[in-house]
C-alpha positions as a printed NumPy array, in Angstrom:
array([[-32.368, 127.454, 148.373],
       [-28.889, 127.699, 149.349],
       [-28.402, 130.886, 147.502],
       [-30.995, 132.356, 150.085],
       [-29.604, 130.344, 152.697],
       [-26.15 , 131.995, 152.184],
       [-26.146, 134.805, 149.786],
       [-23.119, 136.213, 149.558],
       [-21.256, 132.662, 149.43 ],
       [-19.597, 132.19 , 146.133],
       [-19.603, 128.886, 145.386],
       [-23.505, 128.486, 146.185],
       [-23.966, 130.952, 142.956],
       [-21.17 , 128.949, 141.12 ],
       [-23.164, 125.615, 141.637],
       [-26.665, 127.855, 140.829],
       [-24.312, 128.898, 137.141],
       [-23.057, 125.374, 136.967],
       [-26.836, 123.991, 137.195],
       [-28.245, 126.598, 134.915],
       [-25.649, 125.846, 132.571],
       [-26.49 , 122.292, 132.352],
       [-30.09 , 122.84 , 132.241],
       [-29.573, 124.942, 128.905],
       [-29.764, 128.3  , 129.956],
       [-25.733, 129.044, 129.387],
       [-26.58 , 133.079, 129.363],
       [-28.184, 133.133, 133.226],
       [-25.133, 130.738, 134.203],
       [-22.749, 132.947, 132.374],
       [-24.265, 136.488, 134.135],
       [-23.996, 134.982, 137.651],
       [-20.689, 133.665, 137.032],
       [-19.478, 137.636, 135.655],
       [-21.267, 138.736, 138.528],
       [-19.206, 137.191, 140.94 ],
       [-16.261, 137.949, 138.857],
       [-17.062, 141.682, 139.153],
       [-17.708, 141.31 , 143.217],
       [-14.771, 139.442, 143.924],
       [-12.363, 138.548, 141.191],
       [-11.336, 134.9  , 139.392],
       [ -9.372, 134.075, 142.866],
       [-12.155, 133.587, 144.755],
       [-13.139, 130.68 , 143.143],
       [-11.697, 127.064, 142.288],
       [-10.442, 127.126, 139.048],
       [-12.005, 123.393, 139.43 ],
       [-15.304, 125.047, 140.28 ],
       [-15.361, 127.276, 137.496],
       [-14.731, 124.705, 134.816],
       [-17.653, 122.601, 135.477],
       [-19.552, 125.33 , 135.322],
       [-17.33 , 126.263, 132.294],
       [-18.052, 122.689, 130.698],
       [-21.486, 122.911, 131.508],
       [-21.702, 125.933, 129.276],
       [-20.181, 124.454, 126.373],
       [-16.763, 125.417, 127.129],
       [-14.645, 122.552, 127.085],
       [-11.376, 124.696, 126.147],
       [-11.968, 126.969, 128.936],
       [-12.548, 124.221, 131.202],
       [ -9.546, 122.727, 130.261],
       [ -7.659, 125.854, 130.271],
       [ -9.208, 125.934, 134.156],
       [ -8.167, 122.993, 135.   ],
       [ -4.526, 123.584, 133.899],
       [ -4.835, 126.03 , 136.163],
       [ -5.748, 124.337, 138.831],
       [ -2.748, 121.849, 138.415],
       [ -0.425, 125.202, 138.266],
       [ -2.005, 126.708, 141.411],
       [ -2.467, 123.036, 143.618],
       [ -5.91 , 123.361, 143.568],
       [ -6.712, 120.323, 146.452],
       [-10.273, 119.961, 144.395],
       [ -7.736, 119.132, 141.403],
       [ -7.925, 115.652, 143.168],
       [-11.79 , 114.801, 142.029],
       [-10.69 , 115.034, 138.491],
       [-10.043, 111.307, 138.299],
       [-13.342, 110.54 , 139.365],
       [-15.958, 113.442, 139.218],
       [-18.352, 112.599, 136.777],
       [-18.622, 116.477, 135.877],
       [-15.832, 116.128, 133.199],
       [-16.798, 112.584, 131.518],
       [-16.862, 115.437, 128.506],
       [-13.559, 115.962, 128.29 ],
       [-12.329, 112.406, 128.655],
       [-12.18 , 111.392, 125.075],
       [-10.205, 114.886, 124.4  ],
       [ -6.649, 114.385, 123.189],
       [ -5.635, 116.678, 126.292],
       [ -7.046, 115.146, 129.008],
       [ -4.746, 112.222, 129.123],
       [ -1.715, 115.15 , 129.236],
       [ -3.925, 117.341, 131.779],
       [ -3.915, 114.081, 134.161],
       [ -0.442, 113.12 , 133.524],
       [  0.69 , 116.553, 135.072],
       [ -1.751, 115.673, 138.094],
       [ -0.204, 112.526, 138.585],
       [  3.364, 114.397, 138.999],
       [  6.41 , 113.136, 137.779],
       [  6.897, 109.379, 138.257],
       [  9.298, 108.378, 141.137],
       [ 12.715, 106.923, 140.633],
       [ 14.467, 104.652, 142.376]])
C-alpha cells in the first residue's frame, strides 16, 4: 500500500525488497532493489536500509560490508544498529563486535 501511496519513494520499495526478502522470495526483493539502483544510484539509499534488505536476502557479508559503510559515510540510521532487531543475524558474527566498536568511536581520554 505504501508503494501506491508514494511510488516513486525509494525507501517504500526498499522496505517492499526487504519484506519480500524475508518472506523467501530473495529474486523479487533483489529486482526491485536493481531497479532502484538503475533509477537512482546506491546514494539514494541508506547503506543501513540496504543491508536489511541485504540480510534479509541471505547476504550477511554484504550487509556487513553496508554497514561499514554506513559507519564510513555517518549514516544517522547507523544509530539503530545497537538495537534494531533486523540484524540479531549478524550478532554472533566475529565482525560485528569490530563493526560496533567503530560505531562507538574512539574511547575518550582524560
Amino acid at each position: 500500500r505504501a508503494c501506491d501511496l508514494a511510488p516513486g519513494h525509494p525507501n517504500a520499495r526498499a522496505s517492499l525488497a526487504a519484506a519480500l526478502g524475508l518472506a523467501g522470495d530473495v529474486a523479487g526483493a533483489e529486482a526491485i532493489m536493481a531497479d532502484i539502483t538503475a533509477r537512482l544510484g546506491t546514494a539514494t539509499l541508506s547503506p543501513y536500509v540496504r543491508a536489511v534488505v541485504a540480510l534479509r536476502c541471505g547476504h550477511p557479508d554484504d550487509a556487513l560490508a553496508l554497514l561499514d559503510e554506513g559507519i564510513a559515510r555517518r549514516d544517522p540510521s547507523m544509530m539503530l544498529l545497537w538495537t534494531d532487531p533486523c540484524f540479531v543475524g549478524l550478532r554472533d558474527d566475529p565482525r560485528w563486535p569490530r563493526l560496533l566498536g567503530r560505531l562507538s568511536g574512539p574511547a575518550a581520554t582524560d
